[in-house]
N, C-alpha and C positions, 0 to 999 in steps of 0.2 A: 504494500500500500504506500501511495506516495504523497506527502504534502507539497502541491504545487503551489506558488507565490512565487509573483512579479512586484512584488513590493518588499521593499527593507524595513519601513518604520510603520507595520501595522499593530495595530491595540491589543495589547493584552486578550481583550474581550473580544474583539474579532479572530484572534487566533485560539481562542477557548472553543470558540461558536463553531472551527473548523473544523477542531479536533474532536470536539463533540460529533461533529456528522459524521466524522472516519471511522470513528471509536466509540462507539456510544454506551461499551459495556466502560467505561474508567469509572470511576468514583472521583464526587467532584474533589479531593484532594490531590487525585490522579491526574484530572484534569489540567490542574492548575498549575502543576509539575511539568506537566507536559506542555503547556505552553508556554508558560516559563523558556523551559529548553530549548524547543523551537525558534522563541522569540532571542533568546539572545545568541542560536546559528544562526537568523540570519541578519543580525547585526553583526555580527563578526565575518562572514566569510560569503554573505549573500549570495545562497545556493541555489540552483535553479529546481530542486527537488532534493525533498530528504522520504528517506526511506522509512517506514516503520515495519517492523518484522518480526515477528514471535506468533507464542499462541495465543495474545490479546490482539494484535493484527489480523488475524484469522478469523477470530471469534469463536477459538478452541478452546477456552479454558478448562482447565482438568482441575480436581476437588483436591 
């Protein structure tokens, strides 16, 4: 799964809202983590796709 963004300086809350519709199993702590992260790749290295990969990118989660 890949978060696409042509923009450097988007909002916290805009990049929660994106992560939310890739990922919609996080928990909003998880959430917030994660776009956290996001947000400060692409202030730093302004990437033209970052990748998300596991089994929360799937939607496999095991107990």
């Amino acid at each position: 799964m890949a978060l696409v963004t042509d923009q450097t300086s988007v909002s916290l809350r805009d990049l929660e809202d994106r992560v939310c519709s890739l990922l919609p199993r996080l928990c909003p702590a998880e959430l917030a983590d994660m776009a956290r992260i996001v947000g400060t790749l692409l202030r730093a290295f302004q990437p033209e796709r970052i990748y998300v990969f596991g089994s929360r990118a799937r939607h496999a989660l095991s107990p």
